[in-house]
FITORNU-26936 format. One record per residue (C-alpha): x, y, z. Coordinates in nm, 2 decimals. Layout:
<sites>
<site <X Y Z>>
...
</sites>
This chain:
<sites>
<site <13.12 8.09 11.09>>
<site <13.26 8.26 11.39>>
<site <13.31 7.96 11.68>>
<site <13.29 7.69 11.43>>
<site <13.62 7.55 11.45>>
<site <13.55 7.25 11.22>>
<site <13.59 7.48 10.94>>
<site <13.19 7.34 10.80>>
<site <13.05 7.63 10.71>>
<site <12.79 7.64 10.48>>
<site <12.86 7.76 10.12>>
<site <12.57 7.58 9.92>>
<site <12.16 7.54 9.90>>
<site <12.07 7.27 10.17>>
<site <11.89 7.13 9.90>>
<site <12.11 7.14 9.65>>
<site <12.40 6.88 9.62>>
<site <12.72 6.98 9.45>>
<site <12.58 6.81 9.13>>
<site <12.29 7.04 9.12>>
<site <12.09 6.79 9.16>>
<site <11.78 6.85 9.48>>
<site <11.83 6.70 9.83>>
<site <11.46 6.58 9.93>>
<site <11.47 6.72 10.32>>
<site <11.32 6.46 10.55>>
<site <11.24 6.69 10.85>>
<site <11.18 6.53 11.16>>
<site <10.89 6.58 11.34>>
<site <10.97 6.87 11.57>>
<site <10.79 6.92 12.00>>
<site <10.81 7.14 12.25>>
<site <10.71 7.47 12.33>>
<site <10.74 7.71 12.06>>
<site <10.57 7.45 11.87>>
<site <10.29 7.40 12.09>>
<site <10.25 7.76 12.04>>
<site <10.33 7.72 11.65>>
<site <10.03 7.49 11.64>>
<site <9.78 7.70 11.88>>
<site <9.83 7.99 11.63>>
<site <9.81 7.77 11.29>>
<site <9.45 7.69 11.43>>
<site <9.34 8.04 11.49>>
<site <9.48 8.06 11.11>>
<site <9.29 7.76 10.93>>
<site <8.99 7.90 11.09>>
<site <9.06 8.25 10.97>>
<site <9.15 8.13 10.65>>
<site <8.83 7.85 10.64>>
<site <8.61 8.07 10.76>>
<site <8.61 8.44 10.68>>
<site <8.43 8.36 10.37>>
<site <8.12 8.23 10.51>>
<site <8.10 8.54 10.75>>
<site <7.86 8.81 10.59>>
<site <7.77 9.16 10.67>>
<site <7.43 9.33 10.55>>
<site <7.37 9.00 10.31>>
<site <7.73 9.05 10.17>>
<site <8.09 8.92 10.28>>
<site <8.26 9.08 10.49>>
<site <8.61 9.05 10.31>>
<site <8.62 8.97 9.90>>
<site <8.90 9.06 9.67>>
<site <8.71 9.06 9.32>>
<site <8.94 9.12 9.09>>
<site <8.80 9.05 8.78>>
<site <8.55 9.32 8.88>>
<site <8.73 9.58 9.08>>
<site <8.56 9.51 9.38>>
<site <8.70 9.50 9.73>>
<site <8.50 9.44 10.01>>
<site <8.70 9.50 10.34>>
<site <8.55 9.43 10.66>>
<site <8.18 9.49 10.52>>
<site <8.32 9.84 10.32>>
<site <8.34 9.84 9.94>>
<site <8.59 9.96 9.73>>
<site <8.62 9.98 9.38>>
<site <8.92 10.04 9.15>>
<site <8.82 10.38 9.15>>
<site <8.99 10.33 9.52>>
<site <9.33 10.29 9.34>>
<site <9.50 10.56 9.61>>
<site <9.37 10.43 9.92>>
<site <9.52 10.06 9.81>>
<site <9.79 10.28 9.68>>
<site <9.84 10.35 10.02>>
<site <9.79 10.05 10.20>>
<site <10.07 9.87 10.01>>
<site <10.29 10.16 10.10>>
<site <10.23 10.08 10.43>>
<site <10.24 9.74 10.42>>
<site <10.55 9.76 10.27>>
<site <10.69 9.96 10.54>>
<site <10.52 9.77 10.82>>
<site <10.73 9.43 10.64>>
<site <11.04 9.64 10.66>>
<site <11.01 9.75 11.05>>
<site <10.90 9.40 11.14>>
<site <11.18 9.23 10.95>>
<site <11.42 9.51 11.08>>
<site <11.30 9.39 11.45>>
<site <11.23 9.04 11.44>>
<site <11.38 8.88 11.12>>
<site <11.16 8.61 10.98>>
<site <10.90 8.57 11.21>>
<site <10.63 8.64 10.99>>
<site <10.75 8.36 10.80>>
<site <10.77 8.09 11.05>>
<site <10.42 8.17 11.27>>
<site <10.18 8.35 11.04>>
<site <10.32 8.32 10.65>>
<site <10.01 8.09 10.48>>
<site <10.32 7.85 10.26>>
<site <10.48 7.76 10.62>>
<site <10.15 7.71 10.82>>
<site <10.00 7.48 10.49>>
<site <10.31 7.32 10.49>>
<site <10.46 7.27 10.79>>
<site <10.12 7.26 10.99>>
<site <9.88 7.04 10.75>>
<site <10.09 6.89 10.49>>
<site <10.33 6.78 10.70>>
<site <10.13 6.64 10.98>>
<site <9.95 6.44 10.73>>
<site <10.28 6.31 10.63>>
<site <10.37 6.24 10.94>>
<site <10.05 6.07 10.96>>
<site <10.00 5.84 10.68>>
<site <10.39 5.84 10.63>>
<site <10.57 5.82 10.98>>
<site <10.85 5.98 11.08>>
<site <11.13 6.15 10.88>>
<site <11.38 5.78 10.89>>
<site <11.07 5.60 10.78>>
<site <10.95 5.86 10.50>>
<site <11.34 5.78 10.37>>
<site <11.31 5.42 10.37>>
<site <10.98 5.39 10.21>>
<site <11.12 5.61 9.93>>
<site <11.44 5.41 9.88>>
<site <11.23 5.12 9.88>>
<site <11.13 4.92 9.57>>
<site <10.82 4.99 9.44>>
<site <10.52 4.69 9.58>>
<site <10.17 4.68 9.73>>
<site <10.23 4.85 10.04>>
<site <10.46 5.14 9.95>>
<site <10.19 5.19 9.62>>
<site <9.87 5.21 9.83>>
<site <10.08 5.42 10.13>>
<site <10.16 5.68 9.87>>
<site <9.81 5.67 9.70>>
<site <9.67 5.75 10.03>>
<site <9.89 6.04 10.12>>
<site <9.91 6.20 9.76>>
<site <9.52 6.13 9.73>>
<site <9.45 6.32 10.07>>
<site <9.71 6.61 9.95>>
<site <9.46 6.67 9.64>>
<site <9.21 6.65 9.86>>
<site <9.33 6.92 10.10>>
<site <9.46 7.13 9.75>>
<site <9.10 7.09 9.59>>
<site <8.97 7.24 9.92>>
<site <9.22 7.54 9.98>>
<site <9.18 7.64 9.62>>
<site <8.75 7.61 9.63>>
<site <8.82 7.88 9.97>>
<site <9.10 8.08 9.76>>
<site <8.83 8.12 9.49>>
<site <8.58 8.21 9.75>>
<site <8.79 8.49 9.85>>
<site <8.78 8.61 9.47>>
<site <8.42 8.56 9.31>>
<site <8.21 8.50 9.66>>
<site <8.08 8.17 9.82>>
<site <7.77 8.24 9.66>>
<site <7.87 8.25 9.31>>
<site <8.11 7.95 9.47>>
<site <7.83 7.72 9.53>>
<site <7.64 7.79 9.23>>
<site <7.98 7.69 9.03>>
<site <7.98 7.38 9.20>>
<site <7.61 7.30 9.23>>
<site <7.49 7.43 8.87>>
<site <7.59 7.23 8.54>>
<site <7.93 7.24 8.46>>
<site <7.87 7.38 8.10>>
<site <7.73 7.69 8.32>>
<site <8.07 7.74 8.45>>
<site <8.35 7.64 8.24>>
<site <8.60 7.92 8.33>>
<site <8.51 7.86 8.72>>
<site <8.58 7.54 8.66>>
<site <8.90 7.58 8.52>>
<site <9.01 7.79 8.76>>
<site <8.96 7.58 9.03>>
<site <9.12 7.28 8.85>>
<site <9.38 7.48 8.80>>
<site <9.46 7.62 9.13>>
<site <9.41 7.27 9.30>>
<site <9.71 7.14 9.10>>
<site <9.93 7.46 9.17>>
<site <9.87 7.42 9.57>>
<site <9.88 7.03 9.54>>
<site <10.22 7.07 9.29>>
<site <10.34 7.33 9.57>>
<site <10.26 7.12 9.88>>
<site <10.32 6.76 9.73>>
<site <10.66 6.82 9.56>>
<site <10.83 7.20 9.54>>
<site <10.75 7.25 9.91>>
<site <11.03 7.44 10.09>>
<site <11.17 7.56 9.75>>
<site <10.90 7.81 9.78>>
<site <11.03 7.98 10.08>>
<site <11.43 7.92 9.93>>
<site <11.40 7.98 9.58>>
<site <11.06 8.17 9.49>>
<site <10.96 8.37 9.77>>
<site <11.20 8.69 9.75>>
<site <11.13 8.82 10.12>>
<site <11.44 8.56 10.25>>
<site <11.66 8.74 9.96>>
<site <11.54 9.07 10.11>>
<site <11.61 9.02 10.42>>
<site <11.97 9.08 10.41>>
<site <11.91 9.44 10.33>>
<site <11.63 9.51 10.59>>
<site <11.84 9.32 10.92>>
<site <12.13 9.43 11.12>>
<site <12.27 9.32 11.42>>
<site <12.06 9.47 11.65>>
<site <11.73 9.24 11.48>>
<site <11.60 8.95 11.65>>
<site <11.67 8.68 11.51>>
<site <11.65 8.28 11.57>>
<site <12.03 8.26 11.68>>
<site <12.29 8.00 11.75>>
<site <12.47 8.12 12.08>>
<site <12.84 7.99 11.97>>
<site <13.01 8.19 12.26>>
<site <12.88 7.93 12.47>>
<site <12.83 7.67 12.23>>
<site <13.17 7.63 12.11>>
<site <13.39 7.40 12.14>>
<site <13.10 7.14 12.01>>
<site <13.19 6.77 12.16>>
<site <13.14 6.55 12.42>>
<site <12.90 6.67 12.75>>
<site <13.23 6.78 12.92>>
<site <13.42 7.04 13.08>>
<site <13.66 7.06 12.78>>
<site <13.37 7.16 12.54>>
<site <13.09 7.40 12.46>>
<site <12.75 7.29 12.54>>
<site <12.71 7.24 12.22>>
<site <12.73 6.85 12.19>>
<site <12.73 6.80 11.81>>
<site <12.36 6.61 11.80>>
<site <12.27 6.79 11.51>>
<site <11.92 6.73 11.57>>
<site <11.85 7.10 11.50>>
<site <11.95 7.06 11.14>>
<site <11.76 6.72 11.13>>
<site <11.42 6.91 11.27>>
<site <11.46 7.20 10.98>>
<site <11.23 7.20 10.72>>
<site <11.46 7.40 10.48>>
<site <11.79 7.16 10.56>>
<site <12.02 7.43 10.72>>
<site <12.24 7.44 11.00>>
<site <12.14 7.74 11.25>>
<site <12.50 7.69 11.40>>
<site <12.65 7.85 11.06>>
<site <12.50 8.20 11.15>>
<site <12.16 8.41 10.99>>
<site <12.05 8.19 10.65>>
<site <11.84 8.37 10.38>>
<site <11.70 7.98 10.41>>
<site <11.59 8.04 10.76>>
<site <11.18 8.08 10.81>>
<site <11.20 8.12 11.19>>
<site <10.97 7.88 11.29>>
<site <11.18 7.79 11.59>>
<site <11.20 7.41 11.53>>
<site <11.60 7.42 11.63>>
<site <11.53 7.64 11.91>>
<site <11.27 7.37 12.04>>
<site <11.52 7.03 11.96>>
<site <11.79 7.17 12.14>>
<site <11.61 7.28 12.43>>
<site <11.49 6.88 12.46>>
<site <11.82 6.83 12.42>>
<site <11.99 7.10 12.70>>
<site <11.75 6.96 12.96>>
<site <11.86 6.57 12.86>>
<site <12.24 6.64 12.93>>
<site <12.11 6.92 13.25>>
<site <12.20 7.19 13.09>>
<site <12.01 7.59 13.03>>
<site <11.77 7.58 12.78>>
<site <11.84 7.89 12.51>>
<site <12.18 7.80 12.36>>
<site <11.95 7.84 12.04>>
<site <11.72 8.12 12.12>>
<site <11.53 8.43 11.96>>
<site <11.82 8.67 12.01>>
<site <12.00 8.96 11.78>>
<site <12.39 8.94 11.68>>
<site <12.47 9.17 11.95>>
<site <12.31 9.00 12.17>>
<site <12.52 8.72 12.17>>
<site <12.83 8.89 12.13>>
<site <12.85 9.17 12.39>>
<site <12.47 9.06 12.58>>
<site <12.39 9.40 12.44>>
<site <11.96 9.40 12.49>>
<site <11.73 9.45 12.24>>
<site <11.65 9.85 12.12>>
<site <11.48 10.02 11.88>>
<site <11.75 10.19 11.67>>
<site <11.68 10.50 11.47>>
<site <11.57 10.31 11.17>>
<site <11.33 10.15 11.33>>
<site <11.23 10.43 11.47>>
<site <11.18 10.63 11.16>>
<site <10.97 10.34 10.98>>
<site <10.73 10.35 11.29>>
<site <10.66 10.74 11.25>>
<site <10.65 10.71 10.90>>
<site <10.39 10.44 10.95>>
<site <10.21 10.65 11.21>>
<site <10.20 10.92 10.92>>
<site <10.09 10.73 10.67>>
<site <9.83 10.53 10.87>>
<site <9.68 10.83 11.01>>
<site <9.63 10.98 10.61>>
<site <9.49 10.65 10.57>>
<site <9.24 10.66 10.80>>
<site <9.15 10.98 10.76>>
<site <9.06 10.92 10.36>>
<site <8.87 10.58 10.47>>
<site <8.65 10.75 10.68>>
<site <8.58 11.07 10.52>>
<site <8.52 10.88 10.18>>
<site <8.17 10.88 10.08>>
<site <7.96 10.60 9.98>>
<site <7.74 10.73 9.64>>
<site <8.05 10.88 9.43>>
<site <7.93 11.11 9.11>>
<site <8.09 11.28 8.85>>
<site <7.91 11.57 8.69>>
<site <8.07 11.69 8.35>>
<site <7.93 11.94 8.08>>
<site <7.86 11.69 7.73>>
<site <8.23 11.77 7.50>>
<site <8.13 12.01 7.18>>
<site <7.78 12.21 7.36>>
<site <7.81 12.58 7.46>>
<site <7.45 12.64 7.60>>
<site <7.09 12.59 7.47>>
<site <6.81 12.84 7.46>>
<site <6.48 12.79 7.58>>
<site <6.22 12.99 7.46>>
<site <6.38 13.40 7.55>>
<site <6.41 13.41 7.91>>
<site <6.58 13.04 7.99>>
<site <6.96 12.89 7.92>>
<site <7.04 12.52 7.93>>
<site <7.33 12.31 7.95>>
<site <7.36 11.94 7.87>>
<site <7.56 11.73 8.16>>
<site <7.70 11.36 8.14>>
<site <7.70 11.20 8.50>>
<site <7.86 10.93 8.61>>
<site <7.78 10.78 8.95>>
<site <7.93 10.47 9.19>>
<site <7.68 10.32 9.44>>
<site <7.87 10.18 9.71>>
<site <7.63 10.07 9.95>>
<site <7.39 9.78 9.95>>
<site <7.08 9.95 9.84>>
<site <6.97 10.01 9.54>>
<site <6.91 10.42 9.45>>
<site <6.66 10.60 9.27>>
<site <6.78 10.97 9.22>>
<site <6.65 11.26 9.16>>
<site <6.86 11.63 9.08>>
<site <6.76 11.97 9.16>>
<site <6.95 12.27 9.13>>
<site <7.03 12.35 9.43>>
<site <6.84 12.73 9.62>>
<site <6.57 12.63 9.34>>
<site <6.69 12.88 9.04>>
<site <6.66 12.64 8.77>>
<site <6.47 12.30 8.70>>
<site <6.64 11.94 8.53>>
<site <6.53 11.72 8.35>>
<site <6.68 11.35 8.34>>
<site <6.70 11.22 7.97>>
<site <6.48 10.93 7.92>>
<site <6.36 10.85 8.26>>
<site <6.20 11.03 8.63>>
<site <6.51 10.90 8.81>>
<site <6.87 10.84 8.78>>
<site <6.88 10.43 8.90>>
<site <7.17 10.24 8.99>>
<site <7.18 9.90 9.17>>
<site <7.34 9.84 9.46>>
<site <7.73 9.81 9.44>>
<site <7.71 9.92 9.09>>
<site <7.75 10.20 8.86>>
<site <7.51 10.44 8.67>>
<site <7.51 10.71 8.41>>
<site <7.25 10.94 8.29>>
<site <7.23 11.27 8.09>>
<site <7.06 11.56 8.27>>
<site <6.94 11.88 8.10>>
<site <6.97 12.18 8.36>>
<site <6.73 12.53 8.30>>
<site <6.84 12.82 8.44>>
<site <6.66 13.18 8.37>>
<site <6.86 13.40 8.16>>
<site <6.85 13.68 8.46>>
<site <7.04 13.49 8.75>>
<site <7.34 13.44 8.43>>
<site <7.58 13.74 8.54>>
<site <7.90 13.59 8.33>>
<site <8.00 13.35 8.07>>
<site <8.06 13.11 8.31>>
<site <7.88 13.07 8.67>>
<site <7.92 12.84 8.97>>
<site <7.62 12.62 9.03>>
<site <7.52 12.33 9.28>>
<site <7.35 12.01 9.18>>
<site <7.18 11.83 9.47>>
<site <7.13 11.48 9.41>>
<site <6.82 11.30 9.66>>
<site <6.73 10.94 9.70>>
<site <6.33 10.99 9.77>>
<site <6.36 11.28 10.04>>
<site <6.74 11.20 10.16>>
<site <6.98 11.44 10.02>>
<site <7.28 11.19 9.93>>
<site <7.56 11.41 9.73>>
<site <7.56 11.79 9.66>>
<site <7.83 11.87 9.34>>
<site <7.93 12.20 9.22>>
<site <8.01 12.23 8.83>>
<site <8.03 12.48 8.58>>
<site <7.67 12.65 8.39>>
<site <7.81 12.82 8.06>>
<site <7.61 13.12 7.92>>
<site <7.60 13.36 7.70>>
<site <7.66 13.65 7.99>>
<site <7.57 14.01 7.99>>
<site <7.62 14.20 7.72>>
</sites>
């Protein structure tokens, strides 16, 4: 590490000992702040998070991602898996938008908004802290032999972490199936619901599992964004920095030294175990809780606040300010592009999609001697929240239908429909094998899709 003339720098997992064996990370509780503003922003998250699956729009939610059924509800729009391009798209951008961000600012999805910090770091934690104590007295209660007090202090704190699990996963479902179908799994007989069931039980002892035991192993060893990072940062990104140019020489609150005084309370405050002063981790979520502990400590011993500090390598090497560099440049025009395409498709995509296609292995059909048929398989996709009862006319009234079996072509709300219409065209307005007609498709007296498609004849001879 450049200015670390104690020769420590870091070559292993914080959470690793040179056994292999895990280091349990006993974070203190961190203040000030970026912390403040850590915690005003995991609040606006929880209630995001709690609550976006009560809101409804027209009767329905007004964001489910039904999988099972290929049905995606986004802001109070539908989508079905018939959608594939436009959440083709959106993952493209996505993508991109992850790589400008991370290009700019490092990791600071991961530390403010990423759902495993804020559960963590902002519920799970604070609970901990809570029933617990602090970080010394988490250690000592562990190292302690087992008796009354440390057995009903950990039934507590692991009961309330099910607790909290059992709830996240019941909203995770919601997000999938509904609160609807939600509250009839919980409130209807459990033989009614075995697979809901299961799936509930199942993710409560994932998030519980996660939150209770792997915690920051997620964000170290799972979560490949930190492993990515090394290829989408340079040293123009913002980063959560250690500023060792003034820093170093750590030591004593003197003239001979750096203002770095060797506390170590911003490795003691990190939930993943590192040491900021060793340089950019791929362990490092960016949730500021260094930047804040050193600041307490800069004001303690009168000095500036910012030794650690949001900042990019050449900042801190040459005080060269933040730019956007051509890179980032060129992801935001690409995502300019490619959000504009998007937007475009959203709002020029129809709501009752059909598919009009002659029946495989039929020519034509004649009726009587002056009249031609064909037979035609449709397919439709009702996306909005009314059921439709359609009827299909040929379209400038040269021919008549006929819809096999029934008056109207009926599909339910948010569903799909097939029928098989016969369409009658008089052997006069056929001028070729094959002619270009239009199908209008009406929902009582609203015209809601017009198709063309092929009429095959037997032409003029």
């Amino acid at each position: 590490m450049e200015g670390n003339d104690k020769g420590s720098f870091r070559d292993h997992l914080a959470t690793v000992d040179q056994h292999g064996k895990r280091n349990w990370i006993y974070a203190n509780k961190p203040s000030g702040r970026l912390y403040k503003w850590r915690s005003i922003v995991s609040y606006i998250y929880f209630i995001i998070f709690f609550g976006l699956p009560f809101i409804y729009w027209n009767g329905h939610p007004i964001f489910m991602i039904n999988i099972p059924k290929g049905k995606y509800i986004v802001f109070g729009k539908i989508f079905w898996s018939q959608d594939f391009f436009i959440f083709g798209l959106s993952m493209i951008i996505f993508i991109i938008l992850i790589a400008l961000f991370t290009a700019a600012f490092g990791r600071l999805f991961c530390g403010w908004v990423c759902p495993q910090t804020n559960f963590m770091e902002m519920m799970f934690r604070k609970v901990e802290y809570w029933i617990e104590g602090t970080a010394s007295e988490q250690k000592k209660l562990n190292e302690s032999p087992w008796n009354s007090k440390k057995i009903a202090t950990k039934t507590i704190k692991h009961g309330l972490f099910f607790i909290l699990a059992f709830i996240i996963a019941n909203i995770f479902l919601s997000y999938i199936i509904g609160i609807e179908d939600l509250w009839h799994i919980i409130t209807d007989p459990v033989q009614s619901h075995i697979r809901g069931l299961v799936s509930i039980s199942f993710f409560s002892l994932v998030f519980y599992g996660v939150y209770a035991f792997f915690r920051e192993q997620a964000c170290t060893v799972v979560c490949p964004y930190g492993r990515l990072q090394s290829m989408m940062i340079d040293k123009n990104s913002m980063i959560v920095a250690y500023d060792y140019k003034r820093g170093e020489p750590r030591g004593k609150n003197d003239e001979t030294h750096g203002d770095c005084i060797d506390c170590n309370l911003c490795v003691k405050v990190c939930p993943t175990g590192i040491d900021i002063r060793n340089g950019l981790q791929m362990e490092c979520v960016g949730c500021t809780a260094c930047i804040d502990a050193c600041d307490n400590v800069m004001e303690k011993i009168h000095k500036p606040n910012k030794l650690i500090r949001y900042a990019s390598e050449n900042t801190i090497a040459n005080g060269t300010p933040f730019i956007l560099n051509k890179r980032m440049k060129f992801y935001s025009l690409l995502i300019l592009i490619l959000a504009s395409i998007l937007t475009f498709v959203i709002a020029t995509q129809e709501e009752v999609e059909i598919t009009v296609m002659r029946t495989p292995s039929l020519l034509f059909q004649e009726v009587g001697k002056d009249s031609i048929s064909n037979l035609y398989n449709i397919k439709l996709l009702n996306k909005t929240y009314n059921q439709l009862n359609l009827t299909v006319n040929v379209s400038d009234n040269i021919g008549n239908t006929k819809i096999m079996g029934a008056e109207t072509i009926k599909v339910n709300k948010e569903d799909q429909g097939a029928a098989t219409v016969f369409v009658t065209l008089p052997r006069s307005y056929i001028k070729k094998r094959k002619s270009k007609i239009h199908l209008s498709f009406y929902n009582g007296h609203e015209l809601v899709h017009e198709i063309t498609t092929n009429f095959i004849g037997p032409g003029k001879h």
